[in-house]
C-alpha positions as CSV (number, residue, x, y, z in Angstrom):
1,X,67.6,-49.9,-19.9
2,X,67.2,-47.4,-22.2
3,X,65.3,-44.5,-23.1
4,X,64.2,-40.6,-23.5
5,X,64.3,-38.0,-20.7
6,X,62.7,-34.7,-21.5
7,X,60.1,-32.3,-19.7
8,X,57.0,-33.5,-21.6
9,X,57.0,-35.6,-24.4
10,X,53.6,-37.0,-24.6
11,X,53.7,-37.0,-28.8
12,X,57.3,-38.5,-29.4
13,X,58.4,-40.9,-32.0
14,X,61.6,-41.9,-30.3
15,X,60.1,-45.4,-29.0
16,X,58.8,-46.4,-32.5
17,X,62.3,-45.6,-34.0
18,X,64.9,-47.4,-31.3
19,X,62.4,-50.4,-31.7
20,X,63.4,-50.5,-35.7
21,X,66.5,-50.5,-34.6
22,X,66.5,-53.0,-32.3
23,X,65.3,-52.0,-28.7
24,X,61.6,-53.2,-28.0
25,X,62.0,-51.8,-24.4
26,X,63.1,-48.3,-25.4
27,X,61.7,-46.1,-22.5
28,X,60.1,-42.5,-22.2
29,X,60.7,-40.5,-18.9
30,X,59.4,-37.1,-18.3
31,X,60.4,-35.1,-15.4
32,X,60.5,-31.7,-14.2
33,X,63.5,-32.5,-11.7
34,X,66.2,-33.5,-13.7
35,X,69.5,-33.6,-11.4
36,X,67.4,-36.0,-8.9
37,X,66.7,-37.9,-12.8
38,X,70.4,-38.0,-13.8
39,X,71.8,-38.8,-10.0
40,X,69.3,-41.9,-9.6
41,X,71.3,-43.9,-12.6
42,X,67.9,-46.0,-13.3
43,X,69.3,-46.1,-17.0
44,X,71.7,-47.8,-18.7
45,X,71.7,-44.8,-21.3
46,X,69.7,-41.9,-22.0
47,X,69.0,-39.4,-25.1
48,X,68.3,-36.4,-23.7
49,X,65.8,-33.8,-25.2
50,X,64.1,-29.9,-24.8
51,X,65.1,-28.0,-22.2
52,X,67.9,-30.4,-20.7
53,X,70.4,-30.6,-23.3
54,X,72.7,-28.4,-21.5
55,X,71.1,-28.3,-17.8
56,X,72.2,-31.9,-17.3
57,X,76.1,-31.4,-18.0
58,X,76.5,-30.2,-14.5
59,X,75.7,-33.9,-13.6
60,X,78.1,-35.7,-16.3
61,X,81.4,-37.0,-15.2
62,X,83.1,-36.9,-18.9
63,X,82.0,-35.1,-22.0
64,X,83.0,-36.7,-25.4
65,X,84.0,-35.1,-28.7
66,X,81.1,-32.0,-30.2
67,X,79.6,-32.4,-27.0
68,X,82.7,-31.0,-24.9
69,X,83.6,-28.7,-27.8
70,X,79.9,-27.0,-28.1
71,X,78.4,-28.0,-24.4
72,X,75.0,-29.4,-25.5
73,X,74.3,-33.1,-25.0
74,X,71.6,-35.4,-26.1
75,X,73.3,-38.6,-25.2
76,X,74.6,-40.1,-22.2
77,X,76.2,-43.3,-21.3
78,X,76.8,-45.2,-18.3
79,X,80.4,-46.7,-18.9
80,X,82.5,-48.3,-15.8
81,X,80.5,-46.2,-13.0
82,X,80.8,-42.8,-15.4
83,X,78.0,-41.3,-16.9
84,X,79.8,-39.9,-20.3
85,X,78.0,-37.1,-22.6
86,X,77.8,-36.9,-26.2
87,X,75.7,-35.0,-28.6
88,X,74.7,-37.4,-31.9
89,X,72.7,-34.4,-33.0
90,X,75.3,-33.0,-35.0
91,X,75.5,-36.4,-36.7
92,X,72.3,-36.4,-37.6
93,X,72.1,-32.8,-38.8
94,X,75.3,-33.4,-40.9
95,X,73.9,-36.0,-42.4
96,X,70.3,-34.0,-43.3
97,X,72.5,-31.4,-45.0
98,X,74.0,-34.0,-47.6
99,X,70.8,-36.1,-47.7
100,X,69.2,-32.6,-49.1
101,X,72.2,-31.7,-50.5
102,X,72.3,-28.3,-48.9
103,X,75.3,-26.2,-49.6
104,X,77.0,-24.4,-47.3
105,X,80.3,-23.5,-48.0
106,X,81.2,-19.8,-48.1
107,X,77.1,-19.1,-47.8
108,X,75.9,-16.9,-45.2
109,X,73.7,-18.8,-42.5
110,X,71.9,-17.7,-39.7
111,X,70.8,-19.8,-37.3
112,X,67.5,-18.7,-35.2
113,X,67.7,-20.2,-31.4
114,X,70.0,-20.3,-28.9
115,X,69.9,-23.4,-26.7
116,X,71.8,-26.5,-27.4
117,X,70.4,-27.3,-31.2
118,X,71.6,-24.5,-32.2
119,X,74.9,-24.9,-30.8
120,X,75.3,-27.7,-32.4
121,X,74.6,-25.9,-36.0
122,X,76.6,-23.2,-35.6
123,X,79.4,-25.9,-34.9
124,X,78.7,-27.5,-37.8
125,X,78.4,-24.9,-39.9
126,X,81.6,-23.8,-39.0
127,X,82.7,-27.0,-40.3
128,X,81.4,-27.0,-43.6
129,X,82.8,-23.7,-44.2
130,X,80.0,-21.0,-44.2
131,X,81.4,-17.6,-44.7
132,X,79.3,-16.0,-41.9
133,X,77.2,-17.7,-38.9
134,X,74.9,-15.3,-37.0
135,X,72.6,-16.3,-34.0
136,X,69.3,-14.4,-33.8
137,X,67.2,-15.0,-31.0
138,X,64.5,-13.3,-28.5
139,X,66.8,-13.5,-25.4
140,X,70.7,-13.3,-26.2
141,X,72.6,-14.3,-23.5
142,X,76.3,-13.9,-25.4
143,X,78.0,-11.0,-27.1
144,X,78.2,-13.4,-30.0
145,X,74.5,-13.7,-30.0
146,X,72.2,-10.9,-31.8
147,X,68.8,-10.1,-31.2
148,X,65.8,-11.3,-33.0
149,X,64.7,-7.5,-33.3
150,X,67.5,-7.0,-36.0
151,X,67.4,-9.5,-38.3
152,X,66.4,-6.9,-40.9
153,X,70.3,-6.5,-41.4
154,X,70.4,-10.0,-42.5
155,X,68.7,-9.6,-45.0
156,X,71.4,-11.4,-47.5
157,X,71.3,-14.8,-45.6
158,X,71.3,-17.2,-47.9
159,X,70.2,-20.0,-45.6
160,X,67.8,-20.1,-42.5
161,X,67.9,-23.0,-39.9
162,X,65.2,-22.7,-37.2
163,X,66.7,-24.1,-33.5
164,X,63.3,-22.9,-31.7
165,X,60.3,-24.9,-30.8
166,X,58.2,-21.9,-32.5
167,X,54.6,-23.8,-34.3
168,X,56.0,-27.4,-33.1
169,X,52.9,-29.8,-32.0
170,X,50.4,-28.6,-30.2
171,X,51.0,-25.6,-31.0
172,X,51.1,-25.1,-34.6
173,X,49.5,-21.9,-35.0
174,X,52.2,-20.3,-33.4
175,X,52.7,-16.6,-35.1
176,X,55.9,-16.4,-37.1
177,X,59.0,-15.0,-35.7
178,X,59.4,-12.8,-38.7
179,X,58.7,-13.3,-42.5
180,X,60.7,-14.7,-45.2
181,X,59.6,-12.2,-47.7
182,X,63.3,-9.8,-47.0
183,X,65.2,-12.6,-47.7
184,X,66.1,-12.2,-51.8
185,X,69.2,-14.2,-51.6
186,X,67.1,-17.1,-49.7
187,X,67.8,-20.5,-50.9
188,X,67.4,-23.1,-48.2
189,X,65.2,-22.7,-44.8
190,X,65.3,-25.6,-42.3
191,X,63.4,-26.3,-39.6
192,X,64.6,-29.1,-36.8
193,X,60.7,-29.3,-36.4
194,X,59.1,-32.4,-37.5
195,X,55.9,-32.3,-35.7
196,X,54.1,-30.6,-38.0
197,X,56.2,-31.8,-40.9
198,X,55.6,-28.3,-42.4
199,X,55.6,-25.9,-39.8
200,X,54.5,-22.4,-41.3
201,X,58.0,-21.0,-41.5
202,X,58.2,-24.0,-44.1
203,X,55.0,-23.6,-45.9
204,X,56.0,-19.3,-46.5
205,X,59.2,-20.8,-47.7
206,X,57.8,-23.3,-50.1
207,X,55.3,-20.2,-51.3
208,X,58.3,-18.3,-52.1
209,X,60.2,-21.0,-53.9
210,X,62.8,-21.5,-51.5
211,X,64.4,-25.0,-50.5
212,X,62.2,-26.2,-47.4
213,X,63.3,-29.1,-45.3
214,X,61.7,-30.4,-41.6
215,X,64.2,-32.1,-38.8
216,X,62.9,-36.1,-39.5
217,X,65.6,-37.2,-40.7
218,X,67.5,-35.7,-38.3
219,X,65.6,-37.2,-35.7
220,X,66.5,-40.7,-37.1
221,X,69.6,-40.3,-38.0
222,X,70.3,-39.2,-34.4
223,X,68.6,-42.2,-33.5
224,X,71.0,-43.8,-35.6
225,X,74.5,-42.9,-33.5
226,X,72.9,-43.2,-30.3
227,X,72.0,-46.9,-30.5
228,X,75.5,-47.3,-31.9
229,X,76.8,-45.8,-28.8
230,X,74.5,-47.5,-26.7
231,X,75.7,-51.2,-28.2
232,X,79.1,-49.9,-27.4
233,X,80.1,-48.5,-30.9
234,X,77.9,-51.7,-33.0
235,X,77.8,-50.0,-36.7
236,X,74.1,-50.1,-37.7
237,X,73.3,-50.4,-41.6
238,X,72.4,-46.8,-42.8
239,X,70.1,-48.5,-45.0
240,X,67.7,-49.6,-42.0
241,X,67.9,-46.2,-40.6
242,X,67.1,-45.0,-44.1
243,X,64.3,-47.3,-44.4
244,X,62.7,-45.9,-40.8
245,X,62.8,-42.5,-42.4
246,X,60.8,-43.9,-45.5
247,X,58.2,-45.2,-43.6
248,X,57.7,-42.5,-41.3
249,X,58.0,-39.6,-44.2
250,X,55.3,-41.8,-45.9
251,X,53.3,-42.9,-43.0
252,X,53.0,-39.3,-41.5
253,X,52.2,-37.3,-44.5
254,X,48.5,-37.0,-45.3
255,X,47.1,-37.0,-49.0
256,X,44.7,-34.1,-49.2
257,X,42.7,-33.5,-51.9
258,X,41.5,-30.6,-53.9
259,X,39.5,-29.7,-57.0
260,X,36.3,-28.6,-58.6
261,X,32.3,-30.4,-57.6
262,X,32.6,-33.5,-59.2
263,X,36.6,-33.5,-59.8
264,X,36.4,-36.9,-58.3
265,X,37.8,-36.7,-55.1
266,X,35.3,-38.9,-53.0
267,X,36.3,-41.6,-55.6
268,X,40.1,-41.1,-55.6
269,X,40.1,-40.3,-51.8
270,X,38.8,-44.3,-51.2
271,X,41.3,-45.7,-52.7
272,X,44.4,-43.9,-52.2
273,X,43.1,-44.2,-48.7
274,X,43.4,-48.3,-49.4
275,X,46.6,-48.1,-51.6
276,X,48.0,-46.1,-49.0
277,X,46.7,-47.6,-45.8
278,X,45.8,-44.3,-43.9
279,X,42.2,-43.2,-42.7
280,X,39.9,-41.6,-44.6
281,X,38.2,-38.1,-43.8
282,X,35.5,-37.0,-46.2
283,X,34.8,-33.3,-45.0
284,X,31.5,-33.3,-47.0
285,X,29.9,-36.7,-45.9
286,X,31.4,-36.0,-42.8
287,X,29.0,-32.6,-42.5
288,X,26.0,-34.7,-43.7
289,X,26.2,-36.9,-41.4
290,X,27.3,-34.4,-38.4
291,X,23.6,-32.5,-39.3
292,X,22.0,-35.4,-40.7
293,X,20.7,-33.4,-43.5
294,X,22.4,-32.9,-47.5
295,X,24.3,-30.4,-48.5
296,X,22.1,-28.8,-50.0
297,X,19.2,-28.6,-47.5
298,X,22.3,-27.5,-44.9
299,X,22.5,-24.5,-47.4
300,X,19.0,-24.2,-47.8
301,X,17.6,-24.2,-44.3
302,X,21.0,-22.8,-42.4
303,X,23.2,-20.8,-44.6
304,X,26.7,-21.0,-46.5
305,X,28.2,-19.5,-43.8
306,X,27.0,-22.3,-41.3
307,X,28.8,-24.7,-43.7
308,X,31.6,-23.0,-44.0
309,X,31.7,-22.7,-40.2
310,X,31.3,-26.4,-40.2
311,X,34.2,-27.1,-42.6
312,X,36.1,-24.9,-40.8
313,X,35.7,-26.8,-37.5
314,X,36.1,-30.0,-39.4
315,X,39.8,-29.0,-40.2
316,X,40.5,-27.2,-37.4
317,X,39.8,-31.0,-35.4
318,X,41.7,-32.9,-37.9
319,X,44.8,-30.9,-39.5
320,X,47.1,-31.9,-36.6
321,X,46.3,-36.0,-37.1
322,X,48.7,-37.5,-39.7
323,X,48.4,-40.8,-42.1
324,X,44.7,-39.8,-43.4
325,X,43.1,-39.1,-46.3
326,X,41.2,-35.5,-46.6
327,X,39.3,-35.2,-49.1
328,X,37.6,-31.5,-49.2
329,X,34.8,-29.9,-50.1
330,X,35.2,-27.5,-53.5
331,X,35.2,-24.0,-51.4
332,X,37.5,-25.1,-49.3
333,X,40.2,-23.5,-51.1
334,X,38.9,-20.3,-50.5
335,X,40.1,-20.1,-46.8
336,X,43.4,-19.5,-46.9
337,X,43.7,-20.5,-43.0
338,X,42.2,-23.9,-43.8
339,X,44.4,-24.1,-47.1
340,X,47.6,-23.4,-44.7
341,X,46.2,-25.7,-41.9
342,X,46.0,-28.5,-44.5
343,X,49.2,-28.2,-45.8
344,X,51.1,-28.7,-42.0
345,X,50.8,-32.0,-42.3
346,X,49.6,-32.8,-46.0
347,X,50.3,-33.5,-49.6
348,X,48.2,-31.2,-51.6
349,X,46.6,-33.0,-54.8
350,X,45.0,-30.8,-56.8
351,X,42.5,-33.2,-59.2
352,X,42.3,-31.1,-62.7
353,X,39.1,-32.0,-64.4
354,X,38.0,-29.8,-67.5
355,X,35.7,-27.8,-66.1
356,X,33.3,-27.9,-69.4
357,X,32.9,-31.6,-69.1
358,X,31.4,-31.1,-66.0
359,X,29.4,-28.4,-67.2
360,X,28.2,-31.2,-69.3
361,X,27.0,-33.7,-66.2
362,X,23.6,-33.5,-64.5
363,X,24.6,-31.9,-61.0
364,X,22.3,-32.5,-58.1
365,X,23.2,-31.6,-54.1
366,X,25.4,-28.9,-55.4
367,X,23.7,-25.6,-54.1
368,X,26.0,-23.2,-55.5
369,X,25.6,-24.8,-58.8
370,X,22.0,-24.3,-60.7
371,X,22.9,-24.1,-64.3
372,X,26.3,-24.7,-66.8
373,X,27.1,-20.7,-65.8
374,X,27.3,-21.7,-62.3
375,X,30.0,-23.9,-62.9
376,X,32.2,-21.8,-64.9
377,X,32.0,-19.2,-62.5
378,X,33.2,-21.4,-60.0
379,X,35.7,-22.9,-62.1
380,X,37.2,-19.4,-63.1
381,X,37.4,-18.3,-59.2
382,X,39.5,-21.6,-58.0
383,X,41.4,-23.1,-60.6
384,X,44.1,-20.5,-59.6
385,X,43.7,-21.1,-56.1
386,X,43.7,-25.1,-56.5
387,X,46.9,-24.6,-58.2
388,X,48.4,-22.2,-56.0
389,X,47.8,-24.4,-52.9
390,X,48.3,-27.5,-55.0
391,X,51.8,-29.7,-54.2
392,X,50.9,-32.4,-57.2
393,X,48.5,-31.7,-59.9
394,X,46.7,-34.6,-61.9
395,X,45.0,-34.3,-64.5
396,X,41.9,-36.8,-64.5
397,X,40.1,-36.5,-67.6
398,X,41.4,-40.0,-68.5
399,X,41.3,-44.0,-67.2
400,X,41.1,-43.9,-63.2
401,X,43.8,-46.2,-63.3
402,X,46.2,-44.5,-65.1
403,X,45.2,-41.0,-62.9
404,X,46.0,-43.2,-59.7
405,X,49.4,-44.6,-61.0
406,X,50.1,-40.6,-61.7
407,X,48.9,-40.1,-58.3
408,X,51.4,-42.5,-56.6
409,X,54.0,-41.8,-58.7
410,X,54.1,-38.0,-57.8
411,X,53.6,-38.6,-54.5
412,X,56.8,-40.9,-54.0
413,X,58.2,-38.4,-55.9
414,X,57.6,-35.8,-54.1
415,X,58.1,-37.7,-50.4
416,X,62.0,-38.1,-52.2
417,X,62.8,-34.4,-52.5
């Protein structure tokens, strides 16, 4: 039997991934007692996750290979009455570098953490040759080891990996350990966090232009070298493990969409929501329906800021879900804590109408818009914000079919970064 030991891991993936790769009995175990865990040998191997990848080598009869060299494992084995430690982790990280062809050699890296995932990069980039490693964290426990407080002297790193659970599921809105915005020489930030796929250490990064890449397919590729060692060395085709990361990088992503009244983003929302197999949330019919009135007697009888408050609390309940389809009301894009929220998970697509040939329709259940003035006003206040929130931009003054090829076509595009 095999299977995931960790502290609480009510939201993991790992089950769903060892089944692709062969293991439909792939067990989770939480604990808060792991020596009486690792001593009862129910297990025929184990991947080992937060906070036990070093706490359990006191337990270990033999350590193999990175994980004697660094002292962090995520992998143990029971072979001829021995339970033997390894760490796949650095596998799986090696192999996110080249798979986003990172560069690392004689670049200056630092490395935020200090518990066994961050071991494991320094190690590594050691290995590939960076010209200066520093660890930064809240708590140093080795000279080697600097304190969080004074990363403003590292100012020239030229590549950031985050080791912390900082904004990992549930708790996303975590405050930032510091900001990006010091970092001038800045050209790749990772984050071993996958749940969100973009925590918001990732989503300043993107704003800045900088390289910004999540741990999934480190947490496959892992998966990967575990399952090899667990079938006693079996090599498994890096094309299936490539082909879980596909499906998971597609399947966890929502499509949100953006744009001016009438843009078309109930339309588009329907059937990329069919195309793409993933729910549907439609924030405005959503609303309606919650107060079982229109949009525009909501406005009317209770206020734009009871709306807002509404599509606030809409996103709020829903930014954390993954594989839907959000399509938003116009003034969404106004909030810039619903705009962040939305991108943790999402693909921003930013539907580009003309704005004039809407001025052209007959509007109805659009309060804020009464005449064709309304509407450029509108559309002069949030084209720039559509496009500064916006990850794909369509235009959509053309065939619906041809916008929704676009569409697809962008967003495998940009799922293959």
């Amino acid at each position: 039997m095999f299977g995931l030991v960790g502290k609480l891991l009510p939201h993991t993936i790992s089950p769903f991934i060892y089944n692709k790769l062969g293991d439909p009995h792939y067990q989770v175990w939480e604990t808060d007692d792991i020596e009486t865990f690792i001593k009862a040998k129910n297990y025929s191997g184990l991947n080992v996750t937060i906070p036990y990848k070093e706490a359990v080598i006191p337990y270990l009869d033999e350590l193999d290979g990175v994980a004697k060299t660094i002292k962090s494992v995520n992998t143990i084995i029971r072979r001829d009455g021995k339970l033997i430690g390894y760490n796949t982790d650095y596998y799986g990280l090696f192999k996110t570098i080249q798979y986003h062809k990172i560069s690392i050699k004689n670049k200056k890296v630092l490395i935020i953490g200090n518990g066994g995932a961050a071991k494991t990069a320094r190690f590594l980039m050691s290995n590939l040759r960076a010209e200066k490693i520093t660890l930064l964290c809240r708590n140093p426990k080795t000279q080697d080891e600097q304190p969080l407080s004074s990363i403003e002297n590292y100012s020239d790193a030229q590549i950031i990996i985050n080791t912390t659970p900082v904004g990992m599921y549930p708790h996303n809105e975590d405050q930032l350990l510091f900001s990006l915005k010091p970092f001038h020489q800045l050209e790749t930030v990772l984050d071993l966090i996958y749940n969100p796929l973009k925590t918001k250490l990732l989503i300043e990064a993107e704003s800045l232009g900088i390289n910004a890449y999540n741990g999934l397919y480190m947490l496959v590729m892992q998966a990967k070298a575990s399952r090899e060692l667990f079938l006693d060395d079996s090599n498994i085709d890096h094309l299936i493990a490539k082909e879980i990361y596909n499906f998971l990088n597609k399947g966890r992503h929502n499509l949100v969409l953006i744009g001016l009244p009438l843009s078309g983003k109930s339309t588009y929302s329907k059937d990329l929501s069919y195309r793409f197999q993933k729910s549907l949330i439609d924030t405005d019919h959503t609303i309606e329906k919650q107060e079982d009135l229109s949009i525009k007697d909501i406005f009317t009888q209770k206020g734009e800021r009871y709306f807002r408050s509404l599509e606030s609390k809409i996103v709020s309940d829903s930014y954390q879900k993954t594989n839907v389809v959000i399509s938003t009301g116009g003034g969404m894009v106004m909030d810039s804590d619903i705009m962040l929220k939305l991108k943790q998970n999402g693909i921003v697509i930013y539907l580009d109408r003309d704005y004039h040939i809407i001025m052209d329709k007959t509007i109805n259940n659009r309060p804020l818009i009464q005449s064709k003035a309304d509407v450029e006003k509108l559309a002069l206040m949030r084209i720039p914000l559509y496009k500064k929130y916006a990850d794909i931009i369509v235009n959509v003054d053309r065939p619906k079919l041809e916008v929704i090829k676009e569409i697809e076509d962008k967003i495998y595009d940009y799922l293959s970064r």
